[in-house]
C-alpha positions as CSV (number, residue, x, y, z in Angstrom):
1,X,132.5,113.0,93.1
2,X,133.8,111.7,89.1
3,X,132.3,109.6,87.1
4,X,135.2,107.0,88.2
5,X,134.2,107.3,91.8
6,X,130.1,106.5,90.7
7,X,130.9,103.7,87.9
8,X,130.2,100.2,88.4
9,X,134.0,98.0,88.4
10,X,134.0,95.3,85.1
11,X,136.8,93.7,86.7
12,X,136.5,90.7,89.5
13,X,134.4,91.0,92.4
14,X,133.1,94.4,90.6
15,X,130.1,95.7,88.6
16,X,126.5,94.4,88.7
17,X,126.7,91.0,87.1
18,X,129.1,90.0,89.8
19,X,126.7,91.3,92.8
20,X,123.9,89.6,91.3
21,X,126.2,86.5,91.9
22,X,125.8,87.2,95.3
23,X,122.2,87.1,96.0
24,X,120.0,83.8,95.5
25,X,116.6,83.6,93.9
26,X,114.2,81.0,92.9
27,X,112.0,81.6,90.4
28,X,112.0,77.2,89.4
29,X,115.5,77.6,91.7
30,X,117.8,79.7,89.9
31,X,120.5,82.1,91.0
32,X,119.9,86.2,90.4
33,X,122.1,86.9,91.0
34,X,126.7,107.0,100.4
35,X,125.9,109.1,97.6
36,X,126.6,112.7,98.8
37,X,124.1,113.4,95.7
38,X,120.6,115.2,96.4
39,X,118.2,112.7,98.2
40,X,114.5,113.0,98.4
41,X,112.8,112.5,101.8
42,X,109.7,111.2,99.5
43,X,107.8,108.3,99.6
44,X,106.3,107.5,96.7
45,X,103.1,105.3,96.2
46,X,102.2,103.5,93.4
47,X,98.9,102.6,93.3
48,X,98.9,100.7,89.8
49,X,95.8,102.6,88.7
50,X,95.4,106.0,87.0
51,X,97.4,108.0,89.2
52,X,100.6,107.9,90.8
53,X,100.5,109.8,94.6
54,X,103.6,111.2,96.9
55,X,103.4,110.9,100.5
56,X,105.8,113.8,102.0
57,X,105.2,114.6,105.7
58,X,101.5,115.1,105.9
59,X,101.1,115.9,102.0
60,X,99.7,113.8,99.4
61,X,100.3,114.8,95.9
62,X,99.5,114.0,92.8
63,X,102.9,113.9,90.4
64,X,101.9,111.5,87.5
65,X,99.4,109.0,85.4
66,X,100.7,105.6,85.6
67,X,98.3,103.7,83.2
68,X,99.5,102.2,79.9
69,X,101.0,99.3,78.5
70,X,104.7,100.0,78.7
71,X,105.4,98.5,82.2
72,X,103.9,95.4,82.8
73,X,104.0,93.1,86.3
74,X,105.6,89.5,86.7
75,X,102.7,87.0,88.4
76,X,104.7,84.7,90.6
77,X,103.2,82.1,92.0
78,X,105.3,81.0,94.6
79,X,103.3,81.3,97.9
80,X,100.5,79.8,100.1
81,X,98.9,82.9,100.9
82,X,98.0,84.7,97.2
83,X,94.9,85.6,95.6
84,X,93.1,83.4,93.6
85,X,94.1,83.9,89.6
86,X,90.4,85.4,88.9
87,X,91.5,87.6,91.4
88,X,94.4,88.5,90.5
89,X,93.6,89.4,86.8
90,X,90.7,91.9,88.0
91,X,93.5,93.3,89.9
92,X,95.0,93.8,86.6
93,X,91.9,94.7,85.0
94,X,91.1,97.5,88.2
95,X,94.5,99.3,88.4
96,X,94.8,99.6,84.4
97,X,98.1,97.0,84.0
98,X,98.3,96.1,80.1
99,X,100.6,93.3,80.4
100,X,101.3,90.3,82.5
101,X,104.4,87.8,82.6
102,X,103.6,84.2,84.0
103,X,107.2,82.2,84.5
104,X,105.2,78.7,83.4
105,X,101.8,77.9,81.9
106,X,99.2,77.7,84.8
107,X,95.2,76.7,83.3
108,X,93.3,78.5,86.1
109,X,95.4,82.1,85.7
110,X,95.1,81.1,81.7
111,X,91.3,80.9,81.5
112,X,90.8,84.0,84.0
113,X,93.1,85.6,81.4
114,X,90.2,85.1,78.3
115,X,88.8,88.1,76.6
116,X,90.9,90.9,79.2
117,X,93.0,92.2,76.9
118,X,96.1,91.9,78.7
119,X,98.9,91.0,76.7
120,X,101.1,88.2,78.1
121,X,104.1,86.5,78.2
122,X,104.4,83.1,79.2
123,X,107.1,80.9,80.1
124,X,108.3,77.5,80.1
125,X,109.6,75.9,83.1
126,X,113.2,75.4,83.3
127,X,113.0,71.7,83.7
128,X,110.6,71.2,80.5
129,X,113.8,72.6,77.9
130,X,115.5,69.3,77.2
131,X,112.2,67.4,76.1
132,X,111.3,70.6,74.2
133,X,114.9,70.8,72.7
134,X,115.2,66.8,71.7
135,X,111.6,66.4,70.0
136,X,109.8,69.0,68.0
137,X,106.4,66.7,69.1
138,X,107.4,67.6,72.6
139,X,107.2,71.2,71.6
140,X,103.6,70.6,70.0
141,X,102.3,69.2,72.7
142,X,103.3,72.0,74.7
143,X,101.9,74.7,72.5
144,X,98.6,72.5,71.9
145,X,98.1,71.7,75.6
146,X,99.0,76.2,76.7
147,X,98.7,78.0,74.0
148,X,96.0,76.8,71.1
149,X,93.4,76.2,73.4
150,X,93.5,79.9,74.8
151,X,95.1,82.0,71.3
152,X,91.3,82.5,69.8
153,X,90.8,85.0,73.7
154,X,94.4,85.6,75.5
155,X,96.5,88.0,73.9
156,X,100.1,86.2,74.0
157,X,102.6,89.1,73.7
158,X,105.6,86.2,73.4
159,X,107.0,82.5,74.7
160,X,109.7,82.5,76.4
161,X,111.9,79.1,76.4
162,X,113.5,79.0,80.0
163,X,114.3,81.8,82.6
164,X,118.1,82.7,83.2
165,X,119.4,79.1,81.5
166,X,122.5,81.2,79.9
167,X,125.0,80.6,81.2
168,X,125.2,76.9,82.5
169,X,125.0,73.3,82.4
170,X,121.5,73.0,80.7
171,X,122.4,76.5,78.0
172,X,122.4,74.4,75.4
173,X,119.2,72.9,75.2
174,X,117.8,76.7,74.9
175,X,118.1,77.8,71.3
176,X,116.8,74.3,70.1
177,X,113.8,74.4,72.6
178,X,113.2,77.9,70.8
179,X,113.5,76.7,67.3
180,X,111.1,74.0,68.4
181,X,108.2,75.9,70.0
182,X,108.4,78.3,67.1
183,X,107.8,75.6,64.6
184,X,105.1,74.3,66.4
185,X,103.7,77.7,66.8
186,X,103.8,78.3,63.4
187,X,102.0,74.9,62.8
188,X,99.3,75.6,65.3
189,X,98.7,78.6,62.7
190,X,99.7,81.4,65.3
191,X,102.2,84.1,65.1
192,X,103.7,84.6,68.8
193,X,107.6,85.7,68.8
194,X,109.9,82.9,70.9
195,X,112.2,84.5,72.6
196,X,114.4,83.5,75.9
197,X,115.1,85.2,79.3
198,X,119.0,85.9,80.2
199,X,120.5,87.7,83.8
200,X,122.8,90.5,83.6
201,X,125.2,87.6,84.6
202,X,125.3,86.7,81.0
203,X,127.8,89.6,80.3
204,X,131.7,89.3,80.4
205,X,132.0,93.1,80.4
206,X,129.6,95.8,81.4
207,X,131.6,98.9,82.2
208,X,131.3,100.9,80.7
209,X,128.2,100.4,78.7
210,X,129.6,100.4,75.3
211,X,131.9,97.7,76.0
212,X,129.3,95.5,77.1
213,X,130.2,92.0,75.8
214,X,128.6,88.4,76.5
215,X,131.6,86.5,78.7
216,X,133.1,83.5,77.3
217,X,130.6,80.8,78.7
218,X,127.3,82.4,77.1
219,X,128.9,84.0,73.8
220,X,128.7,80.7,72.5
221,X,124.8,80.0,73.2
222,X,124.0,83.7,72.6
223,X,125.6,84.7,69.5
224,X,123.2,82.0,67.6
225,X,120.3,83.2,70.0
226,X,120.7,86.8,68.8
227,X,120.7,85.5,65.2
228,X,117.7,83.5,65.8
229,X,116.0,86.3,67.8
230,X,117.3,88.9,64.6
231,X,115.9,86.2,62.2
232,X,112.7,86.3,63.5
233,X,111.9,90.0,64.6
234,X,111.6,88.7,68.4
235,X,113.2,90.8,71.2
236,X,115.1,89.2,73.8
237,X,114.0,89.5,77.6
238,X,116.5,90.8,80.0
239,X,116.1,90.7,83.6
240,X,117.6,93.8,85.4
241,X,118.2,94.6,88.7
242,X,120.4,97.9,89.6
243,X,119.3,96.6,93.5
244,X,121.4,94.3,93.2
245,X,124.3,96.1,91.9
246,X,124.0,98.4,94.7
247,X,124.0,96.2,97.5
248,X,127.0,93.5,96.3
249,X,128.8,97.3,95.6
250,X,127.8,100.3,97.7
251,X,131.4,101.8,97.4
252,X,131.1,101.5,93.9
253,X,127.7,101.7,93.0
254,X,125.3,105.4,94.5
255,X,122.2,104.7,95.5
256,X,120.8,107.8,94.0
257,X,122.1,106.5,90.7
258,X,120.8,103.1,90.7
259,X,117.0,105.4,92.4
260,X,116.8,107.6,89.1
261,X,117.9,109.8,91.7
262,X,121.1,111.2,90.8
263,X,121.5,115.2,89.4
264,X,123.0,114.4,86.6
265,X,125.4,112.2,84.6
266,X,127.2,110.0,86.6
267,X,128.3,107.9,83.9
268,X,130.4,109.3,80.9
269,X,130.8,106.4,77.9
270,X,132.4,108.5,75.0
271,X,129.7,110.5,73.9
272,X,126.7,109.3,75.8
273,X,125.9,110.1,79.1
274,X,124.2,108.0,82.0
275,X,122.0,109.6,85.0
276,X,120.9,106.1,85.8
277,X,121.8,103.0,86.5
278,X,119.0,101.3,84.5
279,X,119.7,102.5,81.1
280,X,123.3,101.3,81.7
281,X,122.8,98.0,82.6
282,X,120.3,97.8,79.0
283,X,122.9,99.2,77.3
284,X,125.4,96.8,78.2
285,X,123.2,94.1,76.2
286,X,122.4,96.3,73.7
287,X,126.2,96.8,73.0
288,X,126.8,92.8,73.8
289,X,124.1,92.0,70.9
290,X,126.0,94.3,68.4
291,X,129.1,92.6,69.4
292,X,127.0,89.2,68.6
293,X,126.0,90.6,65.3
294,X,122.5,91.6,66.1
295,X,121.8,95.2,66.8
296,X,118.3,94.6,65.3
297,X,117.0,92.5,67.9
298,X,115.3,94.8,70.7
299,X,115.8,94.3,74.6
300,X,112.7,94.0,76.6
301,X,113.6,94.0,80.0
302,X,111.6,91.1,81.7
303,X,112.0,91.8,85.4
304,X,112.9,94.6,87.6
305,X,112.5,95.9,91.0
306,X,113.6,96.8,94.4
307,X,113.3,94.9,98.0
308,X,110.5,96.7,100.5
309,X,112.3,94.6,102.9
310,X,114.4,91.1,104.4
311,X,117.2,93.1,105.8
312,X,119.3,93.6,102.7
313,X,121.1,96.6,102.3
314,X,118.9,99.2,101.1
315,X,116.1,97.4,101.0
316,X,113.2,99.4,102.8
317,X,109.6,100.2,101.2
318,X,111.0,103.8,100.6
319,X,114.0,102.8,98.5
320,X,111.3,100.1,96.6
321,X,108.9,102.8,96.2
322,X,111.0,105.5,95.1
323,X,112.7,102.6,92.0
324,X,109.5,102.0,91.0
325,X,107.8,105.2,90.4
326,X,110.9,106.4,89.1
327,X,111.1,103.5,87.1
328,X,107.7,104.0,85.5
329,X,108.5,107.6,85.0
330,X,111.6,107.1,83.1
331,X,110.1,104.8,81.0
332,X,107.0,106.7,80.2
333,X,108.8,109.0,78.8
334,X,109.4,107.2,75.9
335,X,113.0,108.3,75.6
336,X,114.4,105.2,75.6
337,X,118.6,104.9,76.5
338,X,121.4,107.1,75.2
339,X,122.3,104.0,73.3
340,X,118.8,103.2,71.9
341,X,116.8,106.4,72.1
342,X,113.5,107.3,70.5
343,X,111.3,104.3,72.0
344,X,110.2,103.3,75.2
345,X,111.9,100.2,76.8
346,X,109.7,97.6,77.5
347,X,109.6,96.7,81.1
348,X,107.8,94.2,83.5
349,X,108.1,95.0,87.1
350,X,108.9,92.1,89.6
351,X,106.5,91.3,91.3
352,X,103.0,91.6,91.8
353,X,103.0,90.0,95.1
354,X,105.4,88.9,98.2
355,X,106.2,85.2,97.6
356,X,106.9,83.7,101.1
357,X,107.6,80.0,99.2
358,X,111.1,82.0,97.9
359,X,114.4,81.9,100.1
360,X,114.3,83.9,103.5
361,X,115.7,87.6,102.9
362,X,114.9,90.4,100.3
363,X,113.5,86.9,97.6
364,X,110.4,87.5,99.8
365,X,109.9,91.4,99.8
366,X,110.0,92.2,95.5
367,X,105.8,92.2,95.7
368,X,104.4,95.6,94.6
369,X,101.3,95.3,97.1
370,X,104.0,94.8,100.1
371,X,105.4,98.3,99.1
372,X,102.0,99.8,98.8
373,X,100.5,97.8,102.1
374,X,103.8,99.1,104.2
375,X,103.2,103.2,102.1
376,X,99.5,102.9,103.4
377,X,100.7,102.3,107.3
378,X,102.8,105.1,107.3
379,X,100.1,107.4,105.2
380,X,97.5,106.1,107.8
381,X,99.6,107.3,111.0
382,X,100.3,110.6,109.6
383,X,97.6,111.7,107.7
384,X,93.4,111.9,106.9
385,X,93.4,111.8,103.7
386,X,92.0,109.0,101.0
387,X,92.8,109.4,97.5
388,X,90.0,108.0,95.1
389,X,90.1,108.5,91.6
390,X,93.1,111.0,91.9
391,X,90.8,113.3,94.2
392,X,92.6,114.1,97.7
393,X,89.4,114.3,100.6
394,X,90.1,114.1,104.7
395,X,89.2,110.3,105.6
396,X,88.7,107.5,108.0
397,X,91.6,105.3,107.8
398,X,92.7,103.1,104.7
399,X,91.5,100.0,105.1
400,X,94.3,97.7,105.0
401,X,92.7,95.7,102.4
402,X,93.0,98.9,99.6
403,X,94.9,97.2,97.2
404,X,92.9,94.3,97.1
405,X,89.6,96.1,96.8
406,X,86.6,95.1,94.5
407,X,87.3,96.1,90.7
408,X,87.0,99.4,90.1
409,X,86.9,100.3,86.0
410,X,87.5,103.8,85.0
411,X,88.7,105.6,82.6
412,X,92.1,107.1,82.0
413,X,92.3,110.7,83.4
């Protein structure tokens, strides 16, 4: 199979930020939008802790750490059924997760957050950008009533004005809401970067990667972004989602390559070389923000993951669980992208847990606990074995409530 037969189509109906058209999500209601390559007939399980663990057959193995601060989780918050905040940040705390993103300021998860030394970013809500666009007090009352009161204990990694605003009705109010909260950060006597959250959708063109170009309704809000993001040394977030891609494309799109699964480059752009759909997509915005006149300014990618489930194509907890430990591996390498080698992109996994408030389908089935809950079943019917503290021993059954056990602080093997 070519390169031409793997590559993702830039023209209409093509390429990943057209199949991310196709697929709803609501995160404060907005739209997110057969390889004949080697497949793996591993599971993987990734227990957010100090160890990552293959389940193949019978066989649990050991393959990796998985501690550290490069990959970081998104906290959604829409469901009825989810753990208390405390909760959920001595779930950080336990499985050794550096960084968290909340999508809008929330006091209780705030104050649970005090003196953990997770770094985080918070969000604004959608709806709160026109106030904090129109009136800089607007913007100072936002930062004194979610940020000043928790800065002296919670470790705020950046602000981000608005989640996938660019393009649309309401883009314009973003780059004013940022110079806004950045002044009023500023005021407050803090130094936290501002910084904005686009979709692949933002592009015109991303295929290949070096031609990756912001289309005609964003270059206009994004060109002065990037110069206000270059201005002030702030990165800005990108959510990425090579799931998506696949499923709006299969004909067009391998699912090895959009698994970190392929054998090698799939993707030939001049002199660079792509194994994965991931560092394609991020090289699509890095080449977009040269085109805007801001190489400088870094791409953090804000969210990421696979579907364990909610019928969509591909979406099973051993596609979810093979993205994300591949994911995590390819970032912890530190390699960066053939566009942007030599650091380690920073990436936040979507999500920590199932949101059954979101849209019927695959919107329900991102949660990380979901893919390990669903891994544990099929470990449990096929195996004895408990893994504690990366040690393999024969065991009763896994309790189903393992991922949600009591804290359990160790150090990194």
């Amino acid at each position: 199979m070519t390169a031409r037969d793997w590559k993702q189509k830039r023209d209409k109906g093509g390429g990943w930020r057209n199949a991310k058209r196709k697929v709803k999500r609501s995160d404060d209601g907005k739209k997110r939008g057969s390889s004949n390559a080697r497949r793996s007939s591993t599971i993987f399980l990734f227990f957010l802790h100090n160890s990552i663990v293959a389940y193949e057959k019978t066989e649990l193995v050991i393959i990796a750490e998985a501690q550290g601060t490069v990959v970081g989780v998104n906290y959604g918050m829409l469901g009825d059924n989810l753990p208390s905040p405390a909760q959920v940040v001595s779930l950080f705390e336990a499985r050794g997760i550096g960084r968290l993103r909340l999508f809008h300021p929330d006091a209780a998860a705030l104050a649970a957050l005090r003196s953990s030394g997770i770094e985080v970013v918070l969000g604004t809500l959608n709806e709160e950008l026109p106030g904090l666009a129109a009136y800089p007090s607007a913007a100072e009352k936002w930062v004194a009533a979610n940020v000043a009161p928790f800065a002296g204990s919670v470790r705020f990694r950046y602000i981000n004005a608005g989640n996938e605003v660019v393009p649309g009705d309401t883009a314009g109010n973003v780059l004013p809401a940022m110079r806004n909260l950045a002044a009023a950060v500023r005021a407050a006597g803090l130094r936290i970067p501002v910084t904005t959250s686009v979709a692949t959708t933002a592009l015109g063109v991303s295929y290949p990667p070096s031609q990756g170009a912001f289309s005609e309704a964003a270059a206009g809000v994004m060109t002065p972004i990037a110069a206000f993001l270059r201005s002030t040394s702030a990165p800005l977030l990108v959510n990425v989602y090579p799931y998506f891609s696949y499923a709006g494309n299969p004909g067009e799109v391998a699912l090895d390559y959009a698994l970190f699964r392929a054998a090698g480059v799939v993707v030939r752009d001049g002199a660079l070389g792509y194994d994965n759909l991931f560092d394609a997509m991020v090289d699509s915005v890095h080449a977009a923000l040269e085109k805007a006149g801001a190489a400088e300014v870094e791409v953090v990618v804000s969210e990421t993951g696979w579907p364990s489930g909610g019928g969509g194509l591909g979406a099973t907890v051993e596609n979810a669980a093979a993205y994300v430990n591949n994911l995590v591996a390819h970032v912890r390498k530190g390699g960066g992208t053939p566009r942007k080698p030599g650091n380690a992109t920073e990436t936040y996994l979507f999500a920590m847990f199932n949101e059954n408030q979101k849209p019927a389908g695959t919107e329900r089935h991102f949660g990380l606990s979901d893919i390990i809950e669903k891994a544990l079943v099929m470990v449990r019917e096929t195996s004895d074995l408990e893994i504690d503290h990366g040690i393999l021993r024969p065991a009763p059954l896994l309790p189903a409530s393992f991922f949600f056990s009591a804290p359990r602080h160790h150090e990194p093997s």
